[in-house]
N, C-alpha and C positions, 0 to 999 in steps of 0.2 A: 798871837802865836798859838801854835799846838801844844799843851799839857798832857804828860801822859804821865800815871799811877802805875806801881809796879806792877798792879792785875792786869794793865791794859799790855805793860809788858812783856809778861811771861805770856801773855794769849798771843802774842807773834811770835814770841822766840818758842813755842812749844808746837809740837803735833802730835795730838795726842790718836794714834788709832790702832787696829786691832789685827793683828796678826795672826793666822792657821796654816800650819804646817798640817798635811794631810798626806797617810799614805795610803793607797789604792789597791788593792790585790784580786787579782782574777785566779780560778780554779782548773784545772789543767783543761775542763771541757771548756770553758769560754772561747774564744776567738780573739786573739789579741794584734791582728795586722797592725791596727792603728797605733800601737808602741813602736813600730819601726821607724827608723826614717826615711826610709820609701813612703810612707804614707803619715809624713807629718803634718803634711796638712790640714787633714781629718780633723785632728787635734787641733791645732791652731786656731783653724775657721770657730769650732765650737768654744774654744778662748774669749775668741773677740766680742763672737755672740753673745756667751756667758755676760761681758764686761758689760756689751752695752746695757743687755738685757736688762743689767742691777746697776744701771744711771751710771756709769765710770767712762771715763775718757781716754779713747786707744789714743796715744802717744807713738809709739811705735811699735816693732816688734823687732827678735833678730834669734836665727835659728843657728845654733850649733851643733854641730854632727861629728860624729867620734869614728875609730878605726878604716881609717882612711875613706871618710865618708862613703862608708860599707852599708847600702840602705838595709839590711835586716840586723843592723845595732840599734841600740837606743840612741835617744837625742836631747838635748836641750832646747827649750823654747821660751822666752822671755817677751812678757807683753807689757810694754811701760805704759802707766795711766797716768792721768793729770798729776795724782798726787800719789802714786801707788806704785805697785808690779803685781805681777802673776807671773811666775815660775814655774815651767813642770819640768821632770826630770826623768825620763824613761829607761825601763829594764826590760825591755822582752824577753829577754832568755829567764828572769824571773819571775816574770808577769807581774811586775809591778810598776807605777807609779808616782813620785812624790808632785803635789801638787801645794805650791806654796803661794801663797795670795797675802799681800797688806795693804790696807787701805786704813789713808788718812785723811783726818778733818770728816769732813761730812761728804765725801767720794763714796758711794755704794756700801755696802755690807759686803762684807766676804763672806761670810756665811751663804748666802744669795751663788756665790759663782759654784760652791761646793757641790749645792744641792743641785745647779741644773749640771755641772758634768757628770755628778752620781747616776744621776736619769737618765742623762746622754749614753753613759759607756756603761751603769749596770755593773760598780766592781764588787764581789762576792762577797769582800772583809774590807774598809775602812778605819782605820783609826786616826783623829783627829786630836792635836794640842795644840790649843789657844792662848797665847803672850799680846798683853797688852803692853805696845812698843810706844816711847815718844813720855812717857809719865815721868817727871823726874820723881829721885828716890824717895825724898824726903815728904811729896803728896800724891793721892793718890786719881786727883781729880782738877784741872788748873782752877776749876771754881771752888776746891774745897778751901785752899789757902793759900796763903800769900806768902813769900816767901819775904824777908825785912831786908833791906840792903847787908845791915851787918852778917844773919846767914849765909851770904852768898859771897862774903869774905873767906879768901884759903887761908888756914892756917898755916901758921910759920912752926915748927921745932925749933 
């Protein structure tokens, strides 16, 4: 039969990877069509690219559009990967941005899509914060420790 050790446990029941939230901002002289949703394609195509670019697996995609799908609003665009997503969230009217990416297990780098949309679109100001998502509380790495069955008991009051 199969034996399994709780290290070999927690290494399936865990995913451990790495999450950026990014927001993007352009300077009133930039040219921002590509936030509309008339032209979210733009965006999208350079998404997918992005993905594959940094080894990730498009899954699908699904585009949402706001004020009675009025294409000089902004829009949502969601690109599911094997083990992952990428999220952008558009402002035109404030030239901005959010661009959210996580990947897990050994699916690509997010760091990796950042940097080719940065290049792609050129936004003025960036700010990036990075959560490492899927870590239970108590370690901070599933190779650093093992959790013992009895911690993994809930307490009663």
């Amino acid at each position: 039969g199969i034996t399994m050790n709780w290290f070999d446990i927690l290494k399936f029941e865990m995913c451990e990877g790495l999450s950026l939230n990014v927001d993007m901002f352009w300077d009133k002289k930039a040219k921002v069509d590509f936030l509309k949703a008339g032209n979210y394609r733009t965006l999208a195509r350079e998404l997918e690219v992005g993905a594959l670019k940094g080894n990730m697996k498009v899954v699908d995609s699904k585009l949402t559009q706001y004020g009675d799908k009025n294409p000089d609003y902004g829009f949502t665009y969601l690109v599911v990967l094997g083990q992952s997503h990428i999220v952008i969230h558009t402002w035109p009217e404030e030239r901005l941005m959010n661009l959210d990416v996580f990947t897990c297990g050994k699916e690509g780098n997010p760091k990796n899509i950042v940097k080719y949309i940065q290049n792609r679109f050129k936004p003025d100001k960036t700010t990036v914060k990075q959560n490492k998502r899927g870590v239970r509380k108590d370690i901070e790495n599933v190779n650093e420790k093992v959790d013992k069955p009895s911690n993994l008991r809930v307490k009663k009051e």
